[in-house]
C-alpha positions in Angstrom: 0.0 0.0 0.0 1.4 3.7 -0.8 0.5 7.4 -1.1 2.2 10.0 -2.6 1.5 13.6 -3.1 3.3 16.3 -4.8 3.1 18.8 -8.0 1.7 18.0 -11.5 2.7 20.2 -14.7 1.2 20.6 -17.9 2.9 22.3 -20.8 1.2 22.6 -24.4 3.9 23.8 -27.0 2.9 26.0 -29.6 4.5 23.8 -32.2 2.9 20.5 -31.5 -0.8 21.1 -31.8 -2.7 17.8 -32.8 -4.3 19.7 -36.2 -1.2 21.6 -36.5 0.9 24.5 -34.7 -1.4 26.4 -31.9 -1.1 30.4 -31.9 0.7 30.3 -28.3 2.0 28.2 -25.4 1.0 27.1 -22.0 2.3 26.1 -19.0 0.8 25.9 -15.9 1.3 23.9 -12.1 -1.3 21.8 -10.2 -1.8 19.4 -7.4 -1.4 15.7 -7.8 -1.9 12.6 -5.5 -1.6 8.8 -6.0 -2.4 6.2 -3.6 -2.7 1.8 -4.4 -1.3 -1.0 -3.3 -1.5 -4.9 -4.6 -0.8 -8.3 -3.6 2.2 -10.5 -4.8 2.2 -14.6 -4.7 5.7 -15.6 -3.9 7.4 -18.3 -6.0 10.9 -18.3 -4.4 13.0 -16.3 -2.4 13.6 -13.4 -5.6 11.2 -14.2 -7.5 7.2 -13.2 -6.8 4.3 -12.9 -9.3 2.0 -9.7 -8.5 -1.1 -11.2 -9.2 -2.7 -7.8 -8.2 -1.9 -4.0 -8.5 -4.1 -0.9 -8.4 -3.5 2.4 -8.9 -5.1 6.0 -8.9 -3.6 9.3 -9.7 -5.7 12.5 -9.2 -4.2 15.4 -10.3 -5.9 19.1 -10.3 -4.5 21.7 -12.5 -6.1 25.5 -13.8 -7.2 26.0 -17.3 -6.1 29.2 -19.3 -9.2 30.1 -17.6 -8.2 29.7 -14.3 -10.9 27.0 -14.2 -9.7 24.0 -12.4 -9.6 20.2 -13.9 -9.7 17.5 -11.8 -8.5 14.4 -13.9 -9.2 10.6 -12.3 -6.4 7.9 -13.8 -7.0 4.4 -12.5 -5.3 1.1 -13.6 -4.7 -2.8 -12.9 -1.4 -4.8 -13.4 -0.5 -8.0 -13.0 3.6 -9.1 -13.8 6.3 -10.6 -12.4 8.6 -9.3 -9.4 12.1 -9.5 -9.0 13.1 -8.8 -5.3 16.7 -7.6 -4.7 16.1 -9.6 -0.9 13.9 -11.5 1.0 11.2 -9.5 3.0 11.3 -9.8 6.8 9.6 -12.4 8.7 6.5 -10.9 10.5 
């Protein structure tokens, strides 16, 4: 299980438009936050499968506008793990 907060930026460049260059640039600082945790099988000592991983990353930035976006990113994994040492015994 984790948390993490800190800063999000988005920058639009006035050469990369998606139908071609805009008439100006943008840039501009927001909050963000991501929390999630998951569960791993363990196969051997280095070697676990995470059979289950969640994530979700909120981030709130301002518009041009000065009208704020709050944007809601969620996703599932499932891969192997590689661990560098064996966890403590609880």
């Amino acid at each position: 299980m984790h948390t993490l907060f800190g800063a999000a930026r988005l920058t639009e460049d006035a050469n990369a438009g998606i139908l071609g260059p805009n008439s100006s640039s943008f840039s501009t600082n927001g909050f963000a936050m991501a929390f999630g945790g998951g569960v791993d099988l363990k196969l051997t000592k280095h070697v676990a499968w995470r059979v289950f991983q969640s994530e979700f990353l909120v981030t709130k930035i301002a518009d041009v506008l000065t009208v704020f976006r709050t944007t809601f990113v969620q996703h599932l994994d499932c891969l192997p793990i590689w661990r560098w040492s064996s966890p403590a015994a609880a």
